[in-house]
Backbone bond lengths (Angstrom), bond angles and torsions (degrees), N, CA, C in turn:
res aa  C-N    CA-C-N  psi(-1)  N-CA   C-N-CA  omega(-1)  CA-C   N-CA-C  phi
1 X - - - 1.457 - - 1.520 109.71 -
2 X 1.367 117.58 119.45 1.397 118.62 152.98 1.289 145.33 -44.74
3 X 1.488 115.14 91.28 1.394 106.55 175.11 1.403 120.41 -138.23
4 X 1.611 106.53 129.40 1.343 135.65 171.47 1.101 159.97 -156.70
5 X 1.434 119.77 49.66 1.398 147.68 -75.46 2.311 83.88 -145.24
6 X 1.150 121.58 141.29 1.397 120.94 -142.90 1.320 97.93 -166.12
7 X 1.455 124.61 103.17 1.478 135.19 151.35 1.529 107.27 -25.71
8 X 1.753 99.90 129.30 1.650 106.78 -165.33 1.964 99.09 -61.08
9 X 1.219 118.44 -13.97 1.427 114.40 -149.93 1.985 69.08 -101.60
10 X 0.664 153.02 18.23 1.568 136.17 -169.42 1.517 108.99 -102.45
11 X 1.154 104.24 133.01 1.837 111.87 -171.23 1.625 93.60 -82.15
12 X 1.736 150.36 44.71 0.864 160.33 -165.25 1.712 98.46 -22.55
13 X 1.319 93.41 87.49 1.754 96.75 177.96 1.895 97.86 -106.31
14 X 1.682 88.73 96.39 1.546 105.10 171.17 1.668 93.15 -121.23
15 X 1.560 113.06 100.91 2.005 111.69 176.95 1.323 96.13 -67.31
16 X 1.494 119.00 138.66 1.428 143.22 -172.75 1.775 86.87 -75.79
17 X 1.363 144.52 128.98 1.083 137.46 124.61 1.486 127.23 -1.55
18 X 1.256 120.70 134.63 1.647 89.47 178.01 1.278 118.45 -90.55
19 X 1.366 111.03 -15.68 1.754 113.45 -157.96 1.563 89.91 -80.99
20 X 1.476 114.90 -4.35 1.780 96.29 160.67 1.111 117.25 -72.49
21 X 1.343 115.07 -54.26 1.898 129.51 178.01 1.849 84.29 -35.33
22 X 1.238 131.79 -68.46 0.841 110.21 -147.10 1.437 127.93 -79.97
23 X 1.656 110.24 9.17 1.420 134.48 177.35 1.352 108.60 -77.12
24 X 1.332 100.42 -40.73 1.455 111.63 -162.50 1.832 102.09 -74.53
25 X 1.364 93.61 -48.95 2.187 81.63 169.08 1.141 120.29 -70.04
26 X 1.610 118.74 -14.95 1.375 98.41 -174.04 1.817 114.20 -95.78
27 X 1.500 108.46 3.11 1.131 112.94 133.46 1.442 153.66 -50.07
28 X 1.620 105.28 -47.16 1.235 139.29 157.58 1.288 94.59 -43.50
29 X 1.626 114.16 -63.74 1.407 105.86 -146.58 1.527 97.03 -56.54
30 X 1.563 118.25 -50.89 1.324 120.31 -158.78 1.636 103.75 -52.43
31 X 1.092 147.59 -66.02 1.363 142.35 138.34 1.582 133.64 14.64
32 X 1.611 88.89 -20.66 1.758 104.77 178.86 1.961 106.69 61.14
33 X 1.108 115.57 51.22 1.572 110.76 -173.21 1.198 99.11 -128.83
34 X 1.464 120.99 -0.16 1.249 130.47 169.46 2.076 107.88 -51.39
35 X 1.120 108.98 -53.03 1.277 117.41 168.25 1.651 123.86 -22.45
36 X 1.507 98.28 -48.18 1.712 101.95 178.43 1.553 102.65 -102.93
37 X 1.423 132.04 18.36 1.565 114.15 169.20 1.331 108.54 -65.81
38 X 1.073 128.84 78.80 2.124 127.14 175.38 1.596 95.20 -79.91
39 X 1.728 106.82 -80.22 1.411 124.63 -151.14 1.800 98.14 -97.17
40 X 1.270 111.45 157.06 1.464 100.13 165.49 2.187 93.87 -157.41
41 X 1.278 104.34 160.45 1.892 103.77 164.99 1.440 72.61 -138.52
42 X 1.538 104.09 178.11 1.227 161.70 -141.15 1.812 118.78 173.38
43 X 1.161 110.26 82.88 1.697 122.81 -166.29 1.653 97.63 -69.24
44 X 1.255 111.35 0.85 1.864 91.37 -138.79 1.934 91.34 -154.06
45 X 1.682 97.58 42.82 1.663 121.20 -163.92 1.687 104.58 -62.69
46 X 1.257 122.38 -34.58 1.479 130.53 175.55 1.598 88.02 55.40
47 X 1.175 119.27 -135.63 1.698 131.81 -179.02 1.243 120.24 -96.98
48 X 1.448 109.51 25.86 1.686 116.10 166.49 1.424 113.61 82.81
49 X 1.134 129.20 5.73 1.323 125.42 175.79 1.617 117.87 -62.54
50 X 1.401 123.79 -25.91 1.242 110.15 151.02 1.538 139.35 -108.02
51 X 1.670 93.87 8.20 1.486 106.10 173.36 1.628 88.41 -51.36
52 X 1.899 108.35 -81.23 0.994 109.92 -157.30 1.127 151.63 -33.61
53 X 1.687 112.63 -29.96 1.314 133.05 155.63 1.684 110.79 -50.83
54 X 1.689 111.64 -61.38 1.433 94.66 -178.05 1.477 118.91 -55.66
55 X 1.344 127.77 -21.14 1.516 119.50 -164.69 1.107 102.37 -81.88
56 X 2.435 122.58 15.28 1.775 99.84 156.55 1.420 115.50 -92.63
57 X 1.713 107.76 6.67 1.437 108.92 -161.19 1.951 99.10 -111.60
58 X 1.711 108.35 -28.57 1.094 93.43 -163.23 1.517 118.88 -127.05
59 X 1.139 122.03 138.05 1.797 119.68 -165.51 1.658 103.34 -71.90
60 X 1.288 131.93 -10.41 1.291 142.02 -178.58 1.174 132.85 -126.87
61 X 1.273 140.09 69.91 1.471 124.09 164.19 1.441 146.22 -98.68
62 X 1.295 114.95 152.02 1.658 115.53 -161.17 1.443 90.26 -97.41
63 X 1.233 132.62 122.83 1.533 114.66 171.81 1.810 109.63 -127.02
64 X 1.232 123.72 126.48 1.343 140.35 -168.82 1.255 127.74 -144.02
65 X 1.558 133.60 151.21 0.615 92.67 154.77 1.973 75.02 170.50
66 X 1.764 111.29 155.66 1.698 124.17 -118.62 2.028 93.13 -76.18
67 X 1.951 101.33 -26.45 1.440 101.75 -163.29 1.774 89.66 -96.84
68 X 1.486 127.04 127.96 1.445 109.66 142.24 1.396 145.89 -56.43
69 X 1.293 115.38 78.60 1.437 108.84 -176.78 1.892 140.05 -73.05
70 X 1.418 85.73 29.89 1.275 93.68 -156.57 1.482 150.45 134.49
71 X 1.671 84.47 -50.38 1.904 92.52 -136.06 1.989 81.50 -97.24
72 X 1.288 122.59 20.37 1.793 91.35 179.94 1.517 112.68 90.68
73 X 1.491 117.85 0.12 1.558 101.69 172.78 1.864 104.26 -112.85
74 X 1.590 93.55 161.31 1.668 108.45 -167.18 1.111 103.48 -64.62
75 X 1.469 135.25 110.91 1.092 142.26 124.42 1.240 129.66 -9.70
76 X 1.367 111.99 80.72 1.691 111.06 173.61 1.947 102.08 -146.38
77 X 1.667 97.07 166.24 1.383 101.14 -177.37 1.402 99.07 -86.03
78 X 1.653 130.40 136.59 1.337 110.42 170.15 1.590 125.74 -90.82
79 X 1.077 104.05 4.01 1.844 124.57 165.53 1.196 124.12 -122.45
80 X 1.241 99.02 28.81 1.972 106.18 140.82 1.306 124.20 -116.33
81 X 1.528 132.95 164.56 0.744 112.96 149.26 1.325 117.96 101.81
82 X 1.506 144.15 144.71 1.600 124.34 159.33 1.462 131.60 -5.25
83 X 1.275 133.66 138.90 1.256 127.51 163.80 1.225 110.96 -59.41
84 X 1.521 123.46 121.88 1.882 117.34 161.17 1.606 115.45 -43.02
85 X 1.667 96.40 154.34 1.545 97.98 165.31 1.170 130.61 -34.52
86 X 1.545 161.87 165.15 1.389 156.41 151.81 1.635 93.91 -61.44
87 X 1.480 103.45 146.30 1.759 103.35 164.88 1.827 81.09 -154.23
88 X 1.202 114.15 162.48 1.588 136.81 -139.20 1.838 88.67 -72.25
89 X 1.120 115.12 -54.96 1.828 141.07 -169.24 1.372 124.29 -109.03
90 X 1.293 126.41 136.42 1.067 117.08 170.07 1.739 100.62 -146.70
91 X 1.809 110.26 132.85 1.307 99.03 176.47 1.602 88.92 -141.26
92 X 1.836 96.80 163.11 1.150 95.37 -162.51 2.023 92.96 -177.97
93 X 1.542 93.07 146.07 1.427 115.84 177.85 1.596 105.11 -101.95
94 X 0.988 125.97 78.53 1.380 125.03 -164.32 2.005 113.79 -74.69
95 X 0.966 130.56 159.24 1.670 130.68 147.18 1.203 103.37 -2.47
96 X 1.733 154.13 -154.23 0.975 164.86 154.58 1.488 104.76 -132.03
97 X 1.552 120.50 -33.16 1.074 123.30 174.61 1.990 123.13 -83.69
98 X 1.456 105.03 -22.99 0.992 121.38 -169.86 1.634 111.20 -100.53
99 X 1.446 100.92 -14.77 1.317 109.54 -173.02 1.724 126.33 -54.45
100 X 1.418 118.42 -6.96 1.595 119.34 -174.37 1.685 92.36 -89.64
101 X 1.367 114.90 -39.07 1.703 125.09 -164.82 1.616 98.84 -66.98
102 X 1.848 127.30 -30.95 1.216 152.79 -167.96 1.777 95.99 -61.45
103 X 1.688 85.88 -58.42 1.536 96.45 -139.40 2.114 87.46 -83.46
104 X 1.015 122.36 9.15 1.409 116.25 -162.41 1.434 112.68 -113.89
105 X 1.568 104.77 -41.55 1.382 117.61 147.59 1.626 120.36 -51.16
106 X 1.610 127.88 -55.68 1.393 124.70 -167.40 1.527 93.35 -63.75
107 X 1.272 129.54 -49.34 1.742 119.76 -171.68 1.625 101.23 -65.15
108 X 1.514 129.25 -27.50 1.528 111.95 -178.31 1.409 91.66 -62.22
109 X 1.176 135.92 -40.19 1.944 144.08 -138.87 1.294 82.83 -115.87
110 X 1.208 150.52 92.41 1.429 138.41 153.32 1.427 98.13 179.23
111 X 1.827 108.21 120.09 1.489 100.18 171.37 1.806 122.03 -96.06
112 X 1.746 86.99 2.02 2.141 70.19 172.30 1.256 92.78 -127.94
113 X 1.657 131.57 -61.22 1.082 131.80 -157.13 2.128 107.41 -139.14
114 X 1.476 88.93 164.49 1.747 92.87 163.31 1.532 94.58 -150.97
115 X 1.702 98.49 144.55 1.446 110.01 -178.78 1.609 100.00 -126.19
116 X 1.065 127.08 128.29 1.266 132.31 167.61 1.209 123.29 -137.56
117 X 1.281 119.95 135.62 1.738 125.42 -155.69 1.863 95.37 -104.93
118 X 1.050 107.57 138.45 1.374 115.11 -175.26 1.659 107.75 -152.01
119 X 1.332 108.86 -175.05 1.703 116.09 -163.23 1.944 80.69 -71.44
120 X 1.325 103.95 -174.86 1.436 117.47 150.47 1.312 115.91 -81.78
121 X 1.317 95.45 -48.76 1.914 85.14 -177.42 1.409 120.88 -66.12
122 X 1.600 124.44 7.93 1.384 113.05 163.18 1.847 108.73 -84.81
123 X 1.006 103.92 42.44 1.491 118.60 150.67 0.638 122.28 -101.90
124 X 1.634 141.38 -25.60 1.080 127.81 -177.50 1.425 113.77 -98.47
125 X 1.221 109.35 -160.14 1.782 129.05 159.19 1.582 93.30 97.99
126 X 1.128 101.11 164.66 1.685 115.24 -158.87 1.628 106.16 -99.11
127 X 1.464 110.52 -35.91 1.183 108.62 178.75 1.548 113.72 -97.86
128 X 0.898 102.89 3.88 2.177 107.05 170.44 1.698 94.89 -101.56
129 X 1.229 147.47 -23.52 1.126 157.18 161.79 1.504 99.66 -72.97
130 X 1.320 158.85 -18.07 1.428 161.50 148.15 1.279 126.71 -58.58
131 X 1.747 91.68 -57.13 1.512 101.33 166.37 1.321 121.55 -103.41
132 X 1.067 156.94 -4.12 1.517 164.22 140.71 1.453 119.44 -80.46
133 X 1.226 101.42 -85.56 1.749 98.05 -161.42 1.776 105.60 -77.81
134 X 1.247 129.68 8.17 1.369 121.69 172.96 1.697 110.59 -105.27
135 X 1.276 96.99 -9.14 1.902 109.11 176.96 1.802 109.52 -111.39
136 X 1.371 99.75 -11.32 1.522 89.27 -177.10 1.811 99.64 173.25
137 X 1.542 87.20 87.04 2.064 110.01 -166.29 1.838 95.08 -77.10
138 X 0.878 109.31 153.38 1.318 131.28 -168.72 1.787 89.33 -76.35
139 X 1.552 115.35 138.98 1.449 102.68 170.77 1.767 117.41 -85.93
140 X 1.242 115.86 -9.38 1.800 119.08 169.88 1.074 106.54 -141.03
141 X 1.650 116.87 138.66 1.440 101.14 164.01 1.776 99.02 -110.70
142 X 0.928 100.11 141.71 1.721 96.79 -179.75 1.835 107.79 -117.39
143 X 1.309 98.60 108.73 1.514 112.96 175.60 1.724 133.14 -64.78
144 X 1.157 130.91 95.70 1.443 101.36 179.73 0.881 125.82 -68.55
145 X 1.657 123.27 145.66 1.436 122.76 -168.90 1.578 97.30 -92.89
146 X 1.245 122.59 -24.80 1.428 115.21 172.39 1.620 104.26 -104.06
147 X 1.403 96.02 167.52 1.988 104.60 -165.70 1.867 84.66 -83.52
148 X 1.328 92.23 154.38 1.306 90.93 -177.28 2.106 95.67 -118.83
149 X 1.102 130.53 94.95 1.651 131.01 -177.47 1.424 113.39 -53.76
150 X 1.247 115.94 122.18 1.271 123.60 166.77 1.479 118.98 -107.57
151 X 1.108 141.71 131.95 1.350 132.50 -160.16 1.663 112.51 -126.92
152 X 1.048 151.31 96.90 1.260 147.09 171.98 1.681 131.95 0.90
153 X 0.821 118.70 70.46 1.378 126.45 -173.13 1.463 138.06 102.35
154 X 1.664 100.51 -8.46 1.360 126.44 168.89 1.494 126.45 -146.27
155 X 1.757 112.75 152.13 1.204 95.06 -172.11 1.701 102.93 -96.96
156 X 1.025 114.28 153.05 2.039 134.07 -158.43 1.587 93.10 -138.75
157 X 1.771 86.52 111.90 1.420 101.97 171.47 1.709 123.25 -81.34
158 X 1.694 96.80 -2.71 1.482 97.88 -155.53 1.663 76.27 -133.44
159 X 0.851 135.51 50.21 1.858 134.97 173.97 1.266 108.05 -85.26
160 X 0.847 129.83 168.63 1.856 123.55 126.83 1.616 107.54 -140.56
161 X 1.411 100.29 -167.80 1.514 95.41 -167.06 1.763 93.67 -155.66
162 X 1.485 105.61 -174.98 1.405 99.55 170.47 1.689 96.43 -133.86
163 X 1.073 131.17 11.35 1.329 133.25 -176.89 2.517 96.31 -79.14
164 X 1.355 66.87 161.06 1.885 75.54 166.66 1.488 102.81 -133.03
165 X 1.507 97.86 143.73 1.540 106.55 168.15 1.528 117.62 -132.94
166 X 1.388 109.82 152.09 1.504 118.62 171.12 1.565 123.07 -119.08
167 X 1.124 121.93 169.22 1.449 120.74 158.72 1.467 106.70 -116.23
168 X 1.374 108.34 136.88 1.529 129.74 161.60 1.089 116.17 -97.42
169 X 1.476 110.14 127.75 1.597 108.81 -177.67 1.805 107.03 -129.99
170 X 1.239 100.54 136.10 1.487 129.32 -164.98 1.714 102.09 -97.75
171 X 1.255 142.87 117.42 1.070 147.12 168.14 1.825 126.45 -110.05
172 X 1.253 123.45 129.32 1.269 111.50 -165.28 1.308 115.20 -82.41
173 X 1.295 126.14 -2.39 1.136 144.20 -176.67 1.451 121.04 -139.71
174 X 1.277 98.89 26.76 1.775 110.61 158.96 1.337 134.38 -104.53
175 X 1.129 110.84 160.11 1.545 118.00 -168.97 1.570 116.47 -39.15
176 X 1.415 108.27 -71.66 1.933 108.25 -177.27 1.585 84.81 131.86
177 X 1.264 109.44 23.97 2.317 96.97 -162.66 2.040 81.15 -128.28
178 X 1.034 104.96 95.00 1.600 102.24 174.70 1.585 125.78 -61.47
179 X 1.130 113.25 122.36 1.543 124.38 -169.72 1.461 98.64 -98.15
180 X 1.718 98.41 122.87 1.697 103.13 152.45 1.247 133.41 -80.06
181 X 1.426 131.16 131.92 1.618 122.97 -164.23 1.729 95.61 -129.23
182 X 1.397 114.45 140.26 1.625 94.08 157.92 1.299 102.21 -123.91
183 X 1.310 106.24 153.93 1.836 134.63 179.65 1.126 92.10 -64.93
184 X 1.291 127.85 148.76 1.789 117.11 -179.85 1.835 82.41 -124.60
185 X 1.070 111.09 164.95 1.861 124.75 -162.50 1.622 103.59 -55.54
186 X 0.817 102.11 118.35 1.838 110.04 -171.87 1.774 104.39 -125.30
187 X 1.332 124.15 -25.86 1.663 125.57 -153.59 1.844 77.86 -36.30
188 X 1.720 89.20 -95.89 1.721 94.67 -165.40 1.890 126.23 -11.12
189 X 1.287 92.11 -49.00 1.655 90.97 177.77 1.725 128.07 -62.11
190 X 1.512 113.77 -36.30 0.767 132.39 169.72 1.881 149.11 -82.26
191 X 1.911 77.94 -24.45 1.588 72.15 165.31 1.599 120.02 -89.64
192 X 1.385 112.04 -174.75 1.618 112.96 -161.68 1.481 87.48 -156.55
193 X 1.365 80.11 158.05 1.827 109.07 -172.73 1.618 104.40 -74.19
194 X 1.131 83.77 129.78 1.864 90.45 -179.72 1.640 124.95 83.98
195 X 2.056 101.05 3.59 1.094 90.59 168.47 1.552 149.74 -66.18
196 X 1.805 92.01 -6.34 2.111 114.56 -173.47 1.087 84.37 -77.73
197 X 1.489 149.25 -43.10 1.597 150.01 -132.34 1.811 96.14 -71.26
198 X 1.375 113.11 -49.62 1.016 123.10 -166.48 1.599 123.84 -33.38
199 X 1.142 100.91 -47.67 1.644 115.22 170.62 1.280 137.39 -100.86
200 X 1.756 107.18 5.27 1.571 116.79 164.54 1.700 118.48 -65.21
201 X 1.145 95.80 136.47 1.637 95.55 -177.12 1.551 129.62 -62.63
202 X 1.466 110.71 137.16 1.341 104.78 -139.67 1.494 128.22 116.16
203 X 1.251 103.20 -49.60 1.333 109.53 -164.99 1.933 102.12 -98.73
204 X 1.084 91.90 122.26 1.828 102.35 178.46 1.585 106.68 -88.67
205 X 1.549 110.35 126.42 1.202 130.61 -179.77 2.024 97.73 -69.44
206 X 1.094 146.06 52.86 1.223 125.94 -161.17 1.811 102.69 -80.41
């Protein structure tokens, strides 16, 4: 049973694992889209746990995001306010509640793609299927075949969870015909030594 359930006023600080971030490009990569990773933001930087992963894929990152936690990134709301510049990518672990307003803004601001990892069950529901995915369907959804643990305020190499998560990926030059993909078991391969370090205090996500 899924549970993860978050006071509407709650800055839902669940840090994405990284060795997911890093599932999710090496998907990409297989896709050959590796080619256009130049620019990338991340609105929703928490303590860098998935900056860091993107900075093996990308020569540029925007990193932000509304709570300061620390780690050295700009403090700003990313749904107020002017639209940001366009930059090529945008990935991001958004609110759970805020996440359609997340994911609608990064495709206005994004010139190839946006990947954002979310529960599974933000697939469903009738009225996020009305206003999102029936006006503008995600072009992959990529499933993990393993649970990926998110833990409340820290990232836990040794967690588990019973929730499921996916990434949806948005392409600017894709069809509109949503492709199912699954992640096939990667944790072991992907994680790396010193990835918990990242967000202990003290330690700057640069």
């Amino acid at each position: 049973m899924q549970q993860r359930s978050e006071p509407h006023n709650s800055l839902d600080d669940f840090p994405t694992p990284p060795w997911s971030t890093r599932a999710i490009l090496s998907e990409l990569d297989k896709l050959l889209l590796t080619a256009r990773f130049n620019s990338c933001r991340e609105p929703c930087a928490n303590r860098g746990y998935m900056v860091r992963p993107l900075r093996e894929y990308f020569e540029t990152i925007e990193a932000l995001d509304i709570f300061d936690y620390g780690a050295g990134y700009r403090q700003q709301d990313y749904l107020f306010g002017p639209a940001p510049d366009p930059v090529d990518w945008t990935f991001m672990n958004p609110p759970f509640k805020l996440a359609q307003q997340f994911i609608e803004r990064a495709i206005e601001t994004s010139r190839v793609g946006v990947a954002c990892i979310v529960r599974s069950a933000f697939t469903e529901g009738v009225d996020r299927f009305n206003t999102l995915y029936s006006k503008t369907p995600p072009d992959y959804v990529f499933q993990h075949t393993e649970r990926v643990p998110m833990v409340k305020g820290r990232y836990d190499p040794k967690a588990s969870t019973a929730t499921s998560y996916c990434w949806l990926v948005w392409l600017k030059d894709g069809l509109g015909d949503t492709r199912l993909r699954w992640i096939p078991p990667c944790r072991k391969r992907l994680e790396r030594a010193g990835d918990a370090a990242w967000g202990e205090v003290g330690v700057v996500a640069a």
